[in-house]
C-alpha positions in Angstrom: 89.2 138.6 101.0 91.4 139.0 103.8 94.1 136.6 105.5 91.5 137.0 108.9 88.4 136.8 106.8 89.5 133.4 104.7 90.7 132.1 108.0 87.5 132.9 109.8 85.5 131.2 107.0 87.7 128.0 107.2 86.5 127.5 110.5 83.3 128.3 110.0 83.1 125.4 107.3 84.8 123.3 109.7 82.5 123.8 112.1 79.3 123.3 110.3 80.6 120.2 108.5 78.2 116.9 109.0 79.7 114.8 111.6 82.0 111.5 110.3 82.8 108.9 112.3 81.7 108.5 116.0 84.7 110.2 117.9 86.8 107.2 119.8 88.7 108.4 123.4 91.6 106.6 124.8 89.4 105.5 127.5 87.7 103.4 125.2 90.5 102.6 123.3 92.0 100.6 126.3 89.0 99.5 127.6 88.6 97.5 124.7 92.2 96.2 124.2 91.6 94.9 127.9 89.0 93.0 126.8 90.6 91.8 123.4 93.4 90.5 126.4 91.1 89.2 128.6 89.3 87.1 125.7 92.9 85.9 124.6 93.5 84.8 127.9 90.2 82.8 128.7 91.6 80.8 125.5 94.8 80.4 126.7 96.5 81.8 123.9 99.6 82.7 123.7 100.9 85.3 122.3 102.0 86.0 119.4 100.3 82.9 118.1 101.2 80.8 115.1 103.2 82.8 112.7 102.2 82.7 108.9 104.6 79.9 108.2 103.3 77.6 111.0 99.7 78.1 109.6 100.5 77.6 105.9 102.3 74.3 107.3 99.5 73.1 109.2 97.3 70.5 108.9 94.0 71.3 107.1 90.8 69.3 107.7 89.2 68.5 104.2 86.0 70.0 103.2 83.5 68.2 104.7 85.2 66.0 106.4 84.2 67.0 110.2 80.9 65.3 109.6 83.0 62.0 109.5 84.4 62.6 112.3 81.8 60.4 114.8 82.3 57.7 112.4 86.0 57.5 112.4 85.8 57.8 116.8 83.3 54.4 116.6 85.4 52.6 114.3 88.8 53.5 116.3 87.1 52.3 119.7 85.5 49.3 117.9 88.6 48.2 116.6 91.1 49.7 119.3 93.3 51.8 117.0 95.2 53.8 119.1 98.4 55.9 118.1 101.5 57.6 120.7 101.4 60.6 118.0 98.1 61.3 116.8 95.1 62.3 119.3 93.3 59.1 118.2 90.9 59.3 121.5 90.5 62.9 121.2 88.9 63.4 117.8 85.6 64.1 119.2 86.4 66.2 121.8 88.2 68.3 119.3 85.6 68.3 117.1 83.5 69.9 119.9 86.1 72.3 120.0 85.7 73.5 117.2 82.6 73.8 116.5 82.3 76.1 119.6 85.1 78.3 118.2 83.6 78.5 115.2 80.7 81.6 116.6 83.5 82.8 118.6 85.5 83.4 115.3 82.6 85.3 113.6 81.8 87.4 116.1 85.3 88.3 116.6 85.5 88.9 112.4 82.7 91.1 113.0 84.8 93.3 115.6 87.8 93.2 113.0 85.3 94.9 111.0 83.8 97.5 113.5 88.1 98.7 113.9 88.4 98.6 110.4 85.4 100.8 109.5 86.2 103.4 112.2 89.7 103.9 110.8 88.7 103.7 107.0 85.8 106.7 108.0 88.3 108.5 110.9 90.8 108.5 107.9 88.5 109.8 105.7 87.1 112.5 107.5 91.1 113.6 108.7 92.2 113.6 104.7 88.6 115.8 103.4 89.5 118.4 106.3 93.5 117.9 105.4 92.8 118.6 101.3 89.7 121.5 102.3 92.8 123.3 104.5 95.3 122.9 101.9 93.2 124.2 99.2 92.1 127.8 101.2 95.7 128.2 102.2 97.0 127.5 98.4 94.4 130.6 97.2 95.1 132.9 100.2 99.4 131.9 99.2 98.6 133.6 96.0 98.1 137.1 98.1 100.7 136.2 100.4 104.4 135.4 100.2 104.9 134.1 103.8 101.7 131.7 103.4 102.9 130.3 99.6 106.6 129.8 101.4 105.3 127.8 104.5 102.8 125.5 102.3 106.1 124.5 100.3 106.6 121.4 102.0 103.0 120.3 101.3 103.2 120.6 97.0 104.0 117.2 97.1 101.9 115.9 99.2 98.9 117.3 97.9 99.6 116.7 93.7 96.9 115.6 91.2 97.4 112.5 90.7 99.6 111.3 87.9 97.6 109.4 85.1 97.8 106.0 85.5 98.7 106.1 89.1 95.6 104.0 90.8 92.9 106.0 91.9 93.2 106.9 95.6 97.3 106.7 95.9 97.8 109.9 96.0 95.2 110.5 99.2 97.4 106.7 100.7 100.4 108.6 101.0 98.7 111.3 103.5 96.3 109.0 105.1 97.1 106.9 107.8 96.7 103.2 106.7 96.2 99.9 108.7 97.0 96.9 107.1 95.1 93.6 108.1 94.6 90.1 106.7 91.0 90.8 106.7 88.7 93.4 104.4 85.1 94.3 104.7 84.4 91.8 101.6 86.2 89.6 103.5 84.1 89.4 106.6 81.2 89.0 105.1 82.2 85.5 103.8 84.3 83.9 106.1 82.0 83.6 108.9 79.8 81.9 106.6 82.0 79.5 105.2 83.4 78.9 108.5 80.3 78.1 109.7 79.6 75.4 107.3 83.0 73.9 107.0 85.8 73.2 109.4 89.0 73.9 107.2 90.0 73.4 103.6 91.0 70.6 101.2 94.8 69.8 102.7 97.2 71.4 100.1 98.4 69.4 97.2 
């Protein structure tokens, strides 16, 4: 086969090929970063927010314990327990609070997930045309000197994967990755939980 013919049959294989992941445009790339802003804005967060050592120092409401909550308000009025540091008079308003951030905070999981699907099936389709490319161009470099000298670069790139090496490195160090405190498996639990409790057991 020819350099023109293999070259020709590439892209007729690309062009046949099933379509992958619905095709994202800049347009609506910032479209919806305007809104992420806009929603951060209607909270009044500020940005960055707490960093990782502010949340792993923070307070934690113990399982179950919101539901004790209204109890804890009576007694404080009945008794007039009041405090200059602790929102004494506010504890049911921020329960309230929370409990109407808590759908806010699984719908917005379920976003996280829409992003991290697209990227994980963008990222897939990118590498399975990346390796399809690499592999015509490695037979056609066995006709061709010029072809074998300009895929040089790529050898390492595109190695079998070295036994014992977890299954899928060797495709991580070509793919673009996102990293993010959340996963699919993740998701799918936290709304749950979060719907049922507050927070956690305070840490010990």
């Amino acid at each position: 086969m020819t350099k023109k013919k293999a070259v020709e049959k590439v892209d007729a294989k690309t062009n046949d090929a099933p379509a992958g992941a619905p095709a994202v445009t800049d347009a609506s790339i910032d479209e919806a970063s305007k809104l992420v802003e806009q929603a951060a804005a209607a909270l009044g967060t500020k940005s960055p927010g707490m960093t990782t050592v502010e949340r792993r120092r923070a307070v934690k409401v113990r399982t179950g314990g919101e539901k004790y909550i209204p109890l804890l308000v009576t007694l404080a009025a009945k008794y007039a327990i009041t405090s200059p540091v602790h929102a004494v008079g506010e504890m049911a308003d921020l329960l309230e609070q929370v409990q109407k951030l808590v759908p806010l905070q699984s719908q917005m999981m379920l976003l996280l997930k829409v992003v991290e699907d697209s990227i994980i099936q963008t990222n897939g389709d990118m590498w399975s045309a990346a390796t399809f490319v690499y592999s015509v161009l490695k037979r056609m470099a066995k006709r061709d000197g010029s072809i074998a000298l300009a895929i040089e670069p790529l050898a390492e790139l595109f190695a079998p994967t070295p036994k014992g090496e977890a299954k899928g490195a060797a495709t991580a160090k070509g793919a673009i990755t996102t990293t993010s405190s959340t996963t699919p498996a993740t998701v799918q639990t936290e709304p749950a939980a979060a719907a049922t409790a507050v927070g956690t057991p305070p840490h010990t």
